[in-house]
N, C-alpha and C positions, 0 to 999 in steps of 0.2 A: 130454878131458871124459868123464867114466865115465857108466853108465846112468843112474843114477840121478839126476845133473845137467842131463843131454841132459832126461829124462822130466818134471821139474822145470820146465825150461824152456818145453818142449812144450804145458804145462796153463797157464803164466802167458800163454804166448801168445795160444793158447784162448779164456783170458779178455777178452783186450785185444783181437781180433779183431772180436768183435758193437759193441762199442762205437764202434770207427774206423768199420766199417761204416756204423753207425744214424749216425754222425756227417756223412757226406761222405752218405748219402743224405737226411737231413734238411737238409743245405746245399744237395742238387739239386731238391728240391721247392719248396723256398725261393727256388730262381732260378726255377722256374715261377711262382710266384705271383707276382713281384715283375714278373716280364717280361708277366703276365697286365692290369696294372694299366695297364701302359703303359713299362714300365723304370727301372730303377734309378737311371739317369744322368737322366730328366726330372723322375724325383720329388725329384732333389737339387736339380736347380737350378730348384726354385722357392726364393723366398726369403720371399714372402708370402704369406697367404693370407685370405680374411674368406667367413667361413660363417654364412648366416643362412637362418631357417626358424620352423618352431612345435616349440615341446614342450608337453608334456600330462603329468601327473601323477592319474592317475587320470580323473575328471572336471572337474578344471581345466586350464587352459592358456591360453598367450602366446608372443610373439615372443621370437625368440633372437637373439643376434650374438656369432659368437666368431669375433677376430682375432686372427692370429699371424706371428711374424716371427721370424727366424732373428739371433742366437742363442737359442732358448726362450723369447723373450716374447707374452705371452699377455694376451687384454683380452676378457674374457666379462663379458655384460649378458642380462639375460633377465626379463621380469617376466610377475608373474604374480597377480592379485588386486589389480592396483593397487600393487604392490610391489618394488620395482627389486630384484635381488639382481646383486652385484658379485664378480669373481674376478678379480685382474688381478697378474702375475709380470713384473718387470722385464727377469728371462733371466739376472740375475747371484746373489742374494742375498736378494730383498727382493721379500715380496709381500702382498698386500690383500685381504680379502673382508668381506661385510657377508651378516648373518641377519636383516631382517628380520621371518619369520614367529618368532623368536627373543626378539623388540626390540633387536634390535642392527643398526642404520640406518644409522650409520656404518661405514663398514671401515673394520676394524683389521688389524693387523699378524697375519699368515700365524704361526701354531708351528713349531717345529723338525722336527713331526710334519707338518705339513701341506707345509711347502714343499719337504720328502723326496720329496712323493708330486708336487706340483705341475710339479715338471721332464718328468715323462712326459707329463702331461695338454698340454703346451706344447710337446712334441715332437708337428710334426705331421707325421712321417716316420715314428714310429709306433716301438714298442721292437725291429721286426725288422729292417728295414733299417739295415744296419751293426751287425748286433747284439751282435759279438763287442770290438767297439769302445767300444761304450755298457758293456761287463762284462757282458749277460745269454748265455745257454745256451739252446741249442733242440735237441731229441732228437724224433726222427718216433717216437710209441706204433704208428701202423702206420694201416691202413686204418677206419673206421667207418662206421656210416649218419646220416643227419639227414633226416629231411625225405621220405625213401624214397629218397635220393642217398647215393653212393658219395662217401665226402671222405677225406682226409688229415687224421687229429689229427697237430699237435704240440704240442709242449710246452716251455712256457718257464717258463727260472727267472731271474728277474731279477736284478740287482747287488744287489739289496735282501734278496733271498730271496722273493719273491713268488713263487708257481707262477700260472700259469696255461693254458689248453688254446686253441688256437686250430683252427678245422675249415675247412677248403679244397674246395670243390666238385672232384672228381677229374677231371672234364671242363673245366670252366672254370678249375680254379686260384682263383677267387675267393673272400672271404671268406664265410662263412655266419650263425660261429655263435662266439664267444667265451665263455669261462666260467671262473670264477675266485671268489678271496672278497675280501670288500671289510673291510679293514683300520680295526675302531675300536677304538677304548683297551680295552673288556670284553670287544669279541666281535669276530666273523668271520664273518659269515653270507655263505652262498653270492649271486653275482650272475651271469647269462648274459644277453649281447645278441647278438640275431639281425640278420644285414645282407642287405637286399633294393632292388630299384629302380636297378641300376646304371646309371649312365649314363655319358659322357664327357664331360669337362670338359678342353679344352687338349689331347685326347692320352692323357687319361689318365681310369683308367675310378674312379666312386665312388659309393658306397653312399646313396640317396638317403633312406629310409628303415631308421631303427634301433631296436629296440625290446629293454629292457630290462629285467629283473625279479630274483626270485629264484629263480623254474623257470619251466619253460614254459606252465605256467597260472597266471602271474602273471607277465608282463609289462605294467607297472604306468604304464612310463615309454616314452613312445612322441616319438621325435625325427623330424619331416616336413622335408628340406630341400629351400630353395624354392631359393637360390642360392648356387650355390659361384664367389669370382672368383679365381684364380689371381695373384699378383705385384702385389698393388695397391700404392698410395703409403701409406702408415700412417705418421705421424708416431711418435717415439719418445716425445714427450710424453704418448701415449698408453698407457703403460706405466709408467709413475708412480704415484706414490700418488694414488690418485682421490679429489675432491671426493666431498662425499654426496652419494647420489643425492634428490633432488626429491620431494617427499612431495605426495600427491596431494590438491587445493587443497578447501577444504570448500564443499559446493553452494551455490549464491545462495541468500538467501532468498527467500521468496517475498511479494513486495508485495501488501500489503493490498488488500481487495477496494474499488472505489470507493463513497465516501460518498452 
């Protein structure tokens, strides 16, 4: 091999170097976090889960209930003004939701667009766990602050192409601070949700409090969860196409005053 070939080699190496690195150390902070939660093998074998709590949209708000079941079936109810809104993914193919504030009361049938995006919302293992498996990418950007805390960004690019940044408390390995854009037909506007409140549930630790917006003075959308149950019974008929939801009944009248 002559210099020139050897030097050649030398620089492609070079290149290829920072990258295995950032690679195998964004895979070792990724077992911190994961072991930070409670570990990898307890978060797999759960198989069910039913999450329920308040969310708030500004100065409204209601009760939530989102339950999930392996494979990716998902059953979200949450009302709010008196108005049921539905999100419910079979796990295979075939999924439902209804607008309301829209006039659309019935659910109907999920878009090609939508049920793209509804498999993550259904994975409640989350897109880093097992990530290389699901197709996405995670590269450590390196160290940052949040909060006046020391965190690990990383960074993930989905099977989709989605980027998004995720921030890890550098003491606790915990999640913080997520941010990304939220994907509609015209636009992309930035969204970041913040995670506080952890507690343990089963063994394993979770964010009890989430709050969400398009920067950090406008976190708009605030998620309070009252109870997380681990490996409930859920029937599978509850991942169907759902009945409409129940429309809320008009007041009595009110009887005439006595003669």
């Amino acid at each position: 091999m002559n210099s020139m070939k050897l030097r050649t080699l030398c620089i492609a190496l070079l290149f290829l170097l920072p990258a295995a690195a950032s690679a195998q150390t964004a895979d070792e902070i990724l077992a911190k976090v994961l072991a930070a939660r409670g570990g990898a093998d307890k978060l797999r074998a759960i198989t069910s889960e039913r999450v329920s709590g308040q969310i708030s949209f500004g100065d409204v708000s209601g009760p939530f209930v989102v339950e999930l079941k392996r494979p990716l079936k998902m059953h979200m109810q949450l009302s709010i003004q008196n108005q049921t809104i539905l999100r419910v993914y079979d796990g295979k193919s075939q999924g439902w939701a209804n607008n309301p504030f829209a006039g659309k009361t019935d659910p109907e049938a999920m878009s090609e667009n939508e049920l793209k995006n509804i498999t993550e919302e259904s994975d409640f293992d989350g897109p880093l766990l097992d990530y290389k498996s699901k197709g996405n990418q995670i590269e450590l950007v390196g160290k940052d602050k949040f909060n006046d805390k020391d965190v690990w960004r990383l960074k993930l690019i989905t099977k989709n192409g989605d980027v998004r940044f995720y921030l890890f408390d550098a003491n606790s390995f915990l999640l913080l601070k997520w941010e990304g854009k939220r994907k509609f037909p015209d636009q992309e506007p930035p969204v970041e949700s913040h995670f506080s409140d952890y507690r343990e549930v089963g063994g394993l630790k979770f964010a009890f409090a989430i709050d969400s917006g398009s920067s950090p003075t406008d976190l708009t959308q605030k998620i309070r969860i009252e109870k997380i149950e681990l490996n409930p019974d859920l029937n599978d008929a509850e991942f169907g196409k759902p009945l409409a939801p129940p429309q809320p009944s008009a007041p009595a009248a009110t009887p005439p005053p006595p003669a």
